[in-house]
C-alpha positions as CSV (number, residue, x, y, z in Angstrom):
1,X,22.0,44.5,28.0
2,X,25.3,46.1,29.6
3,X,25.7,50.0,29.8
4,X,27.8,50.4,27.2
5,X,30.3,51.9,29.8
6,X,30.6,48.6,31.4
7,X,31.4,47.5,28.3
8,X,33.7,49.8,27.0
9,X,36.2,49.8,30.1
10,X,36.4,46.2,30.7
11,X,40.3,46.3,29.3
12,X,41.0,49.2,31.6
13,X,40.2,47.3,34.7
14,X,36.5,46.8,35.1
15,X,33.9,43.7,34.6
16,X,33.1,41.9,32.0
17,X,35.1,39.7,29.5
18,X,33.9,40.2,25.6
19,X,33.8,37.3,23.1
20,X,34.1,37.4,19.7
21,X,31.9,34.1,18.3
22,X,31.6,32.2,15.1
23,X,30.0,29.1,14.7
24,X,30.2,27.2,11.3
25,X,28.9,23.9,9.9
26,X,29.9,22.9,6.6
27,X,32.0,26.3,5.7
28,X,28.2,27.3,6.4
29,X,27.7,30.2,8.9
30,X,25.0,29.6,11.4
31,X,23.7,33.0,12.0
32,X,21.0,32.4,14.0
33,X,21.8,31.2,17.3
34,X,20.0,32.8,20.3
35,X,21.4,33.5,24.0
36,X,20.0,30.0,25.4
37,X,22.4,28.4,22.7
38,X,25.5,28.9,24.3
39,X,27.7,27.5,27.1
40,X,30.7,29.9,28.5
41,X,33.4,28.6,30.8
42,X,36.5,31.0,32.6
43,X,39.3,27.8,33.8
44,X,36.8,25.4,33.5
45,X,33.9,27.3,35.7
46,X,30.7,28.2,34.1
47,X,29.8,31.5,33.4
48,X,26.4,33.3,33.1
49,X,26.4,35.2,29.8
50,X,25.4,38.9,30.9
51,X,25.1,40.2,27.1
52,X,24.5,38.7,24.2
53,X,24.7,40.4,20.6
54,X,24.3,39.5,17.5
55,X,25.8,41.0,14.2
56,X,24.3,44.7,16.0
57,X,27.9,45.6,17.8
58,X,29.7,48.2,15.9
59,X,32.7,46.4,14.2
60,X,36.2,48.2,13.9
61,X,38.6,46.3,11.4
62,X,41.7,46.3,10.0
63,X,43.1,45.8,7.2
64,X,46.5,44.3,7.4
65,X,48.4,44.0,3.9
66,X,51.3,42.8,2.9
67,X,53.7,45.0,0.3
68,X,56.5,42.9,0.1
69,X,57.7,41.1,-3.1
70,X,54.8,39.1,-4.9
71,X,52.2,39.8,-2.2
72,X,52.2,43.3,-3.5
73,X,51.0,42.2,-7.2
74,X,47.7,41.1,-5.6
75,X,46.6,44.5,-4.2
76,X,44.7,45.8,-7.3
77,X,42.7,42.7,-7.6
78,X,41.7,43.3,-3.7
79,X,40.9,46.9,-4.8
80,X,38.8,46.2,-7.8
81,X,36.9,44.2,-5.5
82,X,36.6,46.7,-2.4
83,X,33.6,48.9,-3.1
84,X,31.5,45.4,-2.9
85,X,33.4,43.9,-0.2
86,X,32.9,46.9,1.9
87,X,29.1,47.4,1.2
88,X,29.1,44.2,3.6
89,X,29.9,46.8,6.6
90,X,27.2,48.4,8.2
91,X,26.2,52.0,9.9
92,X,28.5,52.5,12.9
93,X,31.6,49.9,11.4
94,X,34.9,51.1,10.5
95,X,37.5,50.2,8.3
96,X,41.3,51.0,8.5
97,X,44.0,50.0,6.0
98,X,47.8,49.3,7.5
99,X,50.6,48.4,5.0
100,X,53.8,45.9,6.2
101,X,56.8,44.8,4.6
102,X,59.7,44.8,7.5
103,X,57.9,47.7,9.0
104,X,54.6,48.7,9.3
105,X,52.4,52.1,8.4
106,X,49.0,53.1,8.6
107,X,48.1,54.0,5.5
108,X,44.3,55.2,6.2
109,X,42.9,55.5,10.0
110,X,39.6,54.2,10.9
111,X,36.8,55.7,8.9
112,X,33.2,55.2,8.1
113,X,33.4,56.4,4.9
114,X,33.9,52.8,3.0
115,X,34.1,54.5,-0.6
116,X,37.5,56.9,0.9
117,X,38.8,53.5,2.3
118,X,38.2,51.8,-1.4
119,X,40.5,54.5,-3.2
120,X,43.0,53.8,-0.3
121,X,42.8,50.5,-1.3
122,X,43.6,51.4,-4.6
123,X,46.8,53.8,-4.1
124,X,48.3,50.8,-1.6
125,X,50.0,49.2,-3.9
126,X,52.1,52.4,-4.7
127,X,53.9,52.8,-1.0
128,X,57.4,51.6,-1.1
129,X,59.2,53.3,1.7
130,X,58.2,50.1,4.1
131,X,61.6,48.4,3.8
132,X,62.3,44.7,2.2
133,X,61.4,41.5,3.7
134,X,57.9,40.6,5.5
135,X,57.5,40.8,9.0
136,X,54.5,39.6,10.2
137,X,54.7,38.9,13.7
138,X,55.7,42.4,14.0
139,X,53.2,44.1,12.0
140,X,50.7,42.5,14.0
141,X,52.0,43.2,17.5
142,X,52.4,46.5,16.0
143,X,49.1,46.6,15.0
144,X,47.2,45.5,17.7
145,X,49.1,47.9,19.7
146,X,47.8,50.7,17.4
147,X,44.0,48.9,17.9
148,X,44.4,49.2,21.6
149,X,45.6,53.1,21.3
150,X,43.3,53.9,18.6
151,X,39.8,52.2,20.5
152,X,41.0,53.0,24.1
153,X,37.2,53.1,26.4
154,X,35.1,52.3,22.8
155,X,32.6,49.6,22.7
156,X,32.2,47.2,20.0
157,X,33.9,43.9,18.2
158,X,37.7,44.4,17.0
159,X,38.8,42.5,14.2
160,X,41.9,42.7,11.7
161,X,42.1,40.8,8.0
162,X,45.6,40.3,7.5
163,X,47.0,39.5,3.6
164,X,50.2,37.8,3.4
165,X,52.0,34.6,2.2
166,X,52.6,33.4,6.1
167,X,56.3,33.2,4.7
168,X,59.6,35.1,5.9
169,X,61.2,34.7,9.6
170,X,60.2,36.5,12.5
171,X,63.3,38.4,14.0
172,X,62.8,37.8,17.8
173,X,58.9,38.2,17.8
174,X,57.6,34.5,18.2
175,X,54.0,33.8,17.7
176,X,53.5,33.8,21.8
177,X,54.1,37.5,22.1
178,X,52.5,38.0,19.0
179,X,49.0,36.2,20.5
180,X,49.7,37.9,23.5
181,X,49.0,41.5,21.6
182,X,46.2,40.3,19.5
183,X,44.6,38.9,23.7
184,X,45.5,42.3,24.9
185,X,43.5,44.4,22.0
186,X,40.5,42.5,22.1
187,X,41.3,41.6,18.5
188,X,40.5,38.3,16.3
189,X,43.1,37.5,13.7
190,X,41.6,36.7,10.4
191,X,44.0,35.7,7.2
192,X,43.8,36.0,3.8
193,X,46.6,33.4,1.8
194,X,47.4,32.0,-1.8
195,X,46.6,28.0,-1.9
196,X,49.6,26.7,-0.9
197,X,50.3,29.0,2.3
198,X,50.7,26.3,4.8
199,X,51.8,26.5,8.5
200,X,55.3,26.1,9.3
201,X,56.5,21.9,9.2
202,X,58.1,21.4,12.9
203,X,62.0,21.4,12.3
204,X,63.3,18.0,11.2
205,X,64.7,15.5,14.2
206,X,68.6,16.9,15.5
207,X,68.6,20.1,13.8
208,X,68.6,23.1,16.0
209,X,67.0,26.2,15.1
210,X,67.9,29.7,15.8
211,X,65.5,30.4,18.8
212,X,65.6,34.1,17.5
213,X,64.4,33.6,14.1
214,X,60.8,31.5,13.7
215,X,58.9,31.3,10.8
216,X,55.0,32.9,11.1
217,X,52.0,31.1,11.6
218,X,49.1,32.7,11.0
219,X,46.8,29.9,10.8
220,X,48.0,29.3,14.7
221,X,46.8,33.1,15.3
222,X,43.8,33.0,13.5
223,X,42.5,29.5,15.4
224,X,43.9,31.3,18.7
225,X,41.9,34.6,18.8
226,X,39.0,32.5,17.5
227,X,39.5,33.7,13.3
228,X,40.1,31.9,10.5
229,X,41.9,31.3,7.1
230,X,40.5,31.7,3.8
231,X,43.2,30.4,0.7
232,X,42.7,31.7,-2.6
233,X,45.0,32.7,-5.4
234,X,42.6,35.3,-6.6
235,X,42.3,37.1,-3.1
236,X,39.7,40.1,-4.8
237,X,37.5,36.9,-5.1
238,X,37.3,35.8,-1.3
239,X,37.4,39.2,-0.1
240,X,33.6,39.9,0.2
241,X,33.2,36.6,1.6
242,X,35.6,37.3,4.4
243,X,34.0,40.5,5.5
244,X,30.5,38.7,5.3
245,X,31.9,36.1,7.9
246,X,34.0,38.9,9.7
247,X,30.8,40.3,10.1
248,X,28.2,37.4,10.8
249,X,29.5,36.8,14.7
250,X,28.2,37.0,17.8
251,X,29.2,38.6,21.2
252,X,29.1,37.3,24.6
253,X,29.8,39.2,27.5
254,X,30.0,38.0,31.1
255,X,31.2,39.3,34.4
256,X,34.9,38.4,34.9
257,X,36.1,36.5,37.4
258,X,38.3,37.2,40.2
259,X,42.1,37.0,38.8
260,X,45.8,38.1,39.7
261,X,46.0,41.1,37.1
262,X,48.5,39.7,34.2
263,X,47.4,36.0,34.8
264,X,45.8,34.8,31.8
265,X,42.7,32.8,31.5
266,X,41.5,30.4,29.1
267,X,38.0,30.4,28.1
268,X,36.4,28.0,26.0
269,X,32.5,28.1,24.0
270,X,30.3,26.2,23.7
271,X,27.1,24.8,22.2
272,X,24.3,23.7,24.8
273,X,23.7,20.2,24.4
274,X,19.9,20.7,22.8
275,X,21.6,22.9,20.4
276,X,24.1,20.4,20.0
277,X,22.1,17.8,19.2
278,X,20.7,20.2,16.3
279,X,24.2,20.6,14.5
280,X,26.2,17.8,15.0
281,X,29.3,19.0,13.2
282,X,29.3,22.6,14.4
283,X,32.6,24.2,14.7
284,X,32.5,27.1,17.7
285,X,35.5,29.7,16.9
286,X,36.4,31.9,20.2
287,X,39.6,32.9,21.6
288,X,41.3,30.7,23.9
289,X,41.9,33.4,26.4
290,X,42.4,36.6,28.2
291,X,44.7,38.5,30.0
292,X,43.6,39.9,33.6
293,X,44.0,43.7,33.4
294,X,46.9,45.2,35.4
């Protein structure tokens, strides 16, 4: 295993790359993988996995809610449901809760104390001094940059839940600088969306668009940074079910390679063929990439 000093300072400058894996068959989690069952590759070189963790690295996520218009009617049904989902954490996670509507605040800092972040759940739905309109590329550059500020040198997965509609335009934030923050904080996007949240259609053949004003795709983040979508209606009802699958991941560490500092690097995961062979329709969820440190 890494000192955890090796493994806390790799974003200021040191070693090792950290990734954040999920491997699903089915919907089905597969939870038991071992060391031997993985494959890592930095621009297409292998990589020898120098720590390996499963489900035992402290987790620090965020909660990311939307409370513009209708989005904001679904809060209490995610806070009836909190003291359950949140028993899914375990000793040494943390939770924080940050509100967006045009702008962002951080309604509860990280905490341990699950049952203080429930009743923050619960009062959410009452702050209305965020502005109109939902900005979501913004609230998630702005919230990564808080991760990265908040978890400076600390060990341990980084993760954020966001709940939204994935509708609204972003105001000169495009989903590139928006992946950009989420590689730079170590952080996999996860969403939360009612049924018929789709991604954005591609603009329709001779009309020009507004390169300053795109429309949010979450999904796109979420597959990026190695997360995924769950769609429900009744969002209180998924909830527990995301933070089991937020929390049944593993981690993979290896020495990074050499790199021009601000070059990024795109990784890829994989199964080893044996393990393969076992599950045939296995999806492996990692981030694409990383970011040398300047």
């Amino acid at each position: 295993m890494l000192a955890q000093q090796e493994v806390a300072t790799f974003r200021t400058g040191v070693a090792f790359v950290r990734m954040d894996v999920q491997v699903v068959e089915n919907r089905r989690l597969i939870g038991s993988l071992e060391r031997a069952d993985f494959r890592v590759y930095d621009e297409n070189q292998p990589q020898e996995i120098a720590y390996f963790g499963r489900e035992t690295d402290p987790l620090s996520l965020v909660l990311l809610l939307d409370v513009s218009g209708s989005m904001r009617r679904r809060l209490p049904e995610m806070a009836v449901a909190s003291q359950q989902a949140l028993a899914v954490l375990r000793h040494g996670d943390r939770v924080a809760i940050l509100l967006f509507a045009r702008n962002m605040g951080v309604h509860l800092a990280f905490t341990d104390n699950f049952s203080h972040a429930a009743a923050a759940l619960s009062s959410a739905q009452r702050v209305d001094d965020l502005g109109s309109g939902t900005a979501i590329n913004s609230a998630i550059m702005e919230a990564s940059k808080w991760i990265r500020a908040e978890l400076e040198g600390k060990p341990g997965r980084r993760a954020i839940v966001i709940l939204t509609d994935n509708r609204g335009l972003n105001n000169k934030f495009p989903d590139e600088e928006a992946l950009e923050s989420l590689y730079s904080s170590d952080a996999v996007l996860n969403a939360i969306v009612p049924e018929d949240a789709e991604p954005p259609k591609p603009p329709r053949r001779g009309v020009e668009l507004n390169p300053d004003y795109t429309p949010p795709d979450v999904f796109k983040l979420a597959r990026e940074t190695g997360g995924e979508v769950l769609r429900s209606d009744r969002p209180g009802a998924v909830f527990r079910e995301m933070m089991e699958r937020v929390r049944t991941r593993y981690s993979l560490h290896y020495r990074a390679p050499e790199g021009s500092p601000g070059v990024f690097r795109r990784v890829r995961v994989e199964l080893a063929p044996e393990t393969r062979q076992r599950h045939r329709r296995a999806e492996v969820r990692a981030r694409g990439g990383y970011y040398v440190p300047r």
